[in-house]
C-alpha positions in Angstrom: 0.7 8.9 21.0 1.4 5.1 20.9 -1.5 2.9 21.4 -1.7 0.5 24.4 -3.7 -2.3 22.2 -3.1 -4.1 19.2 -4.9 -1.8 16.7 -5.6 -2.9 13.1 -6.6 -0.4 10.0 -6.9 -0.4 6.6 -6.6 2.8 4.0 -8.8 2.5 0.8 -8.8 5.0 -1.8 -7.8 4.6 -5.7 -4.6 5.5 -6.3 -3.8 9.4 -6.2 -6.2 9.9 -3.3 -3.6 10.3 -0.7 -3.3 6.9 0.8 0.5 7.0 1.2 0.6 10.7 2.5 -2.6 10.4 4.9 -0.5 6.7 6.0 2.8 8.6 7.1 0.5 10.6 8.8 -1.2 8.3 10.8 1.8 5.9 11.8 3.9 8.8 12.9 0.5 10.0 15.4 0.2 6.7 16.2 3.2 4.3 16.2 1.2 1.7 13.5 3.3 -0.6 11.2 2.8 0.4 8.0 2.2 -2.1 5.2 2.0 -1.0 1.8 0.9 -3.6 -0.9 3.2 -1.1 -3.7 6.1 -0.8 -1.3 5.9 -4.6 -1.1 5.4 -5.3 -4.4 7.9 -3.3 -5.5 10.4 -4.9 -3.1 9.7 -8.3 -3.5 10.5 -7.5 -7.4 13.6 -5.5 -7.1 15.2 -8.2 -4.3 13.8 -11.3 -7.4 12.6 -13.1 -4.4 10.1 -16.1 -5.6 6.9 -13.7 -5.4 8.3 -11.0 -6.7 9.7 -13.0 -10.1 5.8 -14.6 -10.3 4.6 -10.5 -9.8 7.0 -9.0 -12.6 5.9 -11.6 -15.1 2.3 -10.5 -14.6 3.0 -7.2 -14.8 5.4 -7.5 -17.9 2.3 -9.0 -19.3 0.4 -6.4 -18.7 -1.7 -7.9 -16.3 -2.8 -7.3 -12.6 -1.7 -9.3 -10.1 -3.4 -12.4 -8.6 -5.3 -11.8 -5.4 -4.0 -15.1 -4.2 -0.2 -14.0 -4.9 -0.9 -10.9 -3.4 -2.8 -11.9 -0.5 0.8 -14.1 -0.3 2.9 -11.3 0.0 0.2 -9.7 2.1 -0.3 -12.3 4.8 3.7 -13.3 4.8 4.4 -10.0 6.0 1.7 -9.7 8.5 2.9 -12.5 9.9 6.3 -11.2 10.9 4.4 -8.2 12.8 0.9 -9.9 13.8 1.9 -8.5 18.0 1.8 -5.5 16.9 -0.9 -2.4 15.7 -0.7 -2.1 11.5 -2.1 -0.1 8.8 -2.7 -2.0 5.6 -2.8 0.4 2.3 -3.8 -0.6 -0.8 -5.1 -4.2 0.6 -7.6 -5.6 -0.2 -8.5 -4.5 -3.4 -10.9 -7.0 -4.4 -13.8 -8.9 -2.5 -11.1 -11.8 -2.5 -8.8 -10.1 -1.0 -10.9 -8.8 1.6 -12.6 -12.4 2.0 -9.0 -13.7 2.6 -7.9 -11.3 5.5 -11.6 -11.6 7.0 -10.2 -15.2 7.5 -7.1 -14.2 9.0 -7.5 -11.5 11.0 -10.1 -9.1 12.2 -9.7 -5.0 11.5 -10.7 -2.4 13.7 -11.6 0.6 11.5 -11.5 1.2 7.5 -10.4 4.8 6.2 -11.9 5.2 2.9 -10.7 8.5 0.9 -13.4 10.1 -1.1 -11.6 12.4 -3.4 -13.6 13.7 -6.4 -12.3 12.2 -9.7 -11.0 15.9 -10.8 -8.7 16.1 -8.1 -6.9 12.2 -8.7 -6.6 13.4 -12.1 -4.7 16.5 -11.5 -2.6 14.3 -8.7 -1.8 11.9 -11.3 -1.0 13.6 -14.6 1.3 15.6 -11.9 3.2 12.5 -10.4 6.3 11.5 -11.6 8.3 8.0 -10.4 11.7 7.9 -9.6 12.3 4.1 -10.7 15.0 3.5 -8.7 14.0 4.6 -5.2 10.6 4.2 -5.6 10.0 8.2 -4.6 6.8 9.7 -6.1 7.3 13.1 -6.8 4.5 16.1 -7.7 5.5 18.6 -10.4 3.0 21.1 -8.2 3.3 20.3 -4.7 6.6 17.7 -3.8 9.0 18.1 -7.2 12.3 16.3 -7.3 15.4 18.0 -5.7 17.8 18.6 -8.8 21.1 19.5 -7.5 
């Protein structure tokens, strides 16, 4: 099912709740862009584009991001896709974030996970990151192919 309007959704959920595997989901049902502040992130590092150099050096530091760099990366992209129907995961994370696409742009629905703490434990003590690709892999459920 595509949808005949522009249709605009955010995914919140902390991280191991399922945003990324509820997201393919959705986009596939639905034909929505998906935009993924980690994919982007992790992009905008790897290619040493201007935000991504600014990103890495407040990771290296062991610090988050700023929301305004963020919301950068954010809103650049949204840009490049703002006729068509998205789904934003893992933006906004903070009242500022959320402030600053309130003034861009207005959303249709939320989709907040509520997964009991337990469960994102299990889901993260489980995943395992292949650097390179960016893959997440699940020792129980999705484990790398070794061939």
């Amino acid at each position: 099912m595509v949808l005949k309007r522009i249709f605009r959704t955010v995914i919140m959920g902390p991280p191991g709740s399922g945003k990324g595997t509820v997201s393919g989901r959705i986009v596939k049902r639905f034909g929505l862009t998906h935009l993924s502040s980690g994919d982007l992130l992790r992009a905008n590092i790897k290619a040493k584009t201007e935000l991504g150099l600014l990103m890495k050096s407040c990771i290296d530091q062991g610090q988050l991001v700023p929301d305004d760099i963020i919301s950068r990366l954010i809103l650049t992209e949204m840009r490049s896709i703002e006729q068509s129907s998205w789904l934003l995961d893992g933006y906004p994370r903070t009242l500022a974030q959320a402030e600053t696409l309130d003034g861009v742009c207005s959303v249709d629905r939320v989709i907040n996970l509520d997964v009991p703490f337990q469960t994102i434990k299990q889901r993260l003590t489980s995943r395992w990151l292949h650097l390179p690709s960016g893959r997440v892999y699940n020792i129980n459920f999705n484990p790398p192919k070794i061939s």
